[in-house]
C-alpha positions as CSV (number, residue, x, y, z in Angstrom):
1,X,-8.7,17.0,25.5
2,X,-4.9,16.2,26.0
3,X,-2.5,18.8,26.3
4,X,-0.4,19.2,23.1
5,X,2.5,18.6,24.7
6,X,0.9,14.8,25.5
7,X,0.0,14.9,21.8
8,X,1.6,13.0,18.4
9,X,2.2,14.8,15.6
10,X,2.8,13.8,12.0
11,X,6.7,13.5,12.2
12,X,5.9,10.3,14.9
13,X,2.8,9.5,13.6
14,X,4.3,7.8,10.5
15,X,7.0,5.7,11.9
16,X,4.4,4.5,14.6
17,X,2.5,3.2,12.2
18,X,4.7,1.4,9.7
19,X,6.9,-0.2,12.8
20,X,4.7,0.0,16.2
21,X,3.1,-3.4,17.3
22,X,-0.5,-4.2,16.4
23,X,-3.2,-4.7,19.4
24,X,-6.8,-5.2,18.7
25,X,-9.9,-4.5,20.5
26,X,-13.6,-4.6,18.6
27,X,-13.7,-0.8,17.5
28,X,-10.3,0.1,18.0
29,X,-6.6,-0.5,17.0
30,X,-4.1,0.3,18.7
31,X,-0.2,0.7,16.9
32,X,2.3,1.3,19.7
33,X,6.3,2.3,19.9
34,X,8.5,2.3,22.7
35,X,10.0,6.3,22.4
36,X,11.2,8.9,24.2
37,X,8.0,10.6,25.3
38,X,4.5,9.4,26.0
39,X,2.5,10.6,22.9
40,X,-0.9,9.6,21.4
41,X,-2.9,10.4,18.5
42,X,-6.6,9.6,17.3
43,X,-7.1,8.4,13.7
44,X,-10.4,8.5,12.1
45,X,-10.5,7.1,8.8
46,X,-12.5,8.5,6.2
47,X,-13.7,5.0,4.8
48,X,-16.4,5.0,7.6
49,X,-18.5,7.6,6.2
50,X,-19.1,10.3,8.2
51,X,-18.2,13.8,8.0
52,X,-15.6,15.8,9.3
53,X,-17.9,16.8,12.2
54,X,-18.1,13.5,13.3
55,X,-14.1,12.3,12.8
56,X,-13.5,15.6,15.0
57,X,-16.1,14.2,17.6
58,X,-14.9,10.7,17.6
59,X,-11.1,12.4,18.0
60,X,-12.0,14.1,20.8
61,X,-14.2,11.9,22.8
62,X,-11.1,9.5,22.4
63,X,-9.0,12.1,23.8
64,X,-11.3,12.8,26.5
65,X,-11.2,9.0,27.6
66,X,-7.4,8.3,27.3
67,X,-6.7,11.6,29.4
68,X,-8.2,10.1,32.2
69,X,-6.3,6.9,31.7
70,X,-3.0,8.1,30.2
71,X,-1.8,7.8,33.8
72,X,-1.6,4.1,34.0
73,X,1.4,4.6,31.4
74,X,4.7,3.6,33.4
75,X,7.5,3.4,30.3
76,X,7.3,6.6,27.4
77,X,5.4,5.0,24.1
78,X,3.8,6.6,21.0
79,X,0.6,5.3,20.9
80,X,-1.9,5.8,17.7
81,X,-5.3,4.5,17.8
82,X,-7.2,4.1,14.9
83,X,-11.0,3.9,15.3
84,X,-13.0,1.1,13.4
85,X,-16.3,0.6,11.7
86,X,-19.5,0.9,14.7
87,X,-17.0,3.1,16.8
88,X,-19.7,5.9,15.9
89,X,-22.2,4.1,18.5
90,X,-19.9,3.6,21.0
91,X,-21.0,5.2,24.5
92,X,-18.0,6.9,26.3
93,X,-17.8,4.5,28.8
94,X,-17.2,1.5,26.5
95,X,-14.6,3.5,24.6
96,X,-12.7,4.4,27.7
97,X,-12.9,0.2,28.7
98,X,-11.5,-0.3,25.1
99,X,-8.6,2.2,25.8
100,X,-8.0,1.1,29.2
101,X,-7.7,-3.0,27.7
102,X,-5.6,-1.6,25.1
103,X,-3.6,0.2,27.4
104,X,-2.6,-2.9,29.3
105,X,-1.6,-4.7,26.5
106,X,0.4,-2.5,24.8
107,X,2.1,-1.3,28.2
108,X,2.5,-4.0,30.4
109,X,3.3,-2.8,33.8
110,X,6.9,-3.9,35.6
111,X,6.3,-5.5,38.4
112,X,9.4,-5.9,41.1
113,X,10.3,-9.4,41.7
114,X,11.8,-9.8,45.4
């Protein structure tokens, strides 16, 4: 689980969404904002019926796998990732690969040009 300090709340949450840019992977999108701060949040709608047990598991297995990868995150963004439908089966390792390709869209890495 991410610290809470590495963690989005509501007041950034919203924004994120309406404005951030849209990247896609099979069982997850991702909405992404250039801020002040990394932050990241796991969104679990209720449309893909299952109960509150399971949105808590899917949250935190998604925390889990982007604590491990949040390093790879040069420039501060606000990144929300909302889980789609057959995200339930996912093993852990093909949700961390899902992360990590989202990741690298969303955050390109600067590279120094000599």
């Amino acid at each position: 689980m991410l610290p809470r300090s590495k963690r989005a709340n509501s007041q950034i949450i919203s924004p994120t969404l309406k404005r951030g840019n849209v990247y896609n992977t099979p069982h997850l999108i991702l909405r992404a904002l250039p801020g002040k701060r990394t932050a990241s949040a796991f969104v679990v709608p209720k449309h893909l019926n299952c109960s509150a047990v399971e949105r808590n598991t899917l949250r935190r297995r998604g925390y889990a796998a982007l604590g491990e990868r949040l390093a790879t995150v040069e420039t501060p963004h606000t990144l929300v990732f909302l889980f789609k439908r057959g995200a339930k089966t996912l093993s852990t390792r093909v949700l961390g690969d899902e992360i990590q390709t989202l990741l690298d869209k969303a955050t390109p890495k600067e590279y120094n040009t000599p």
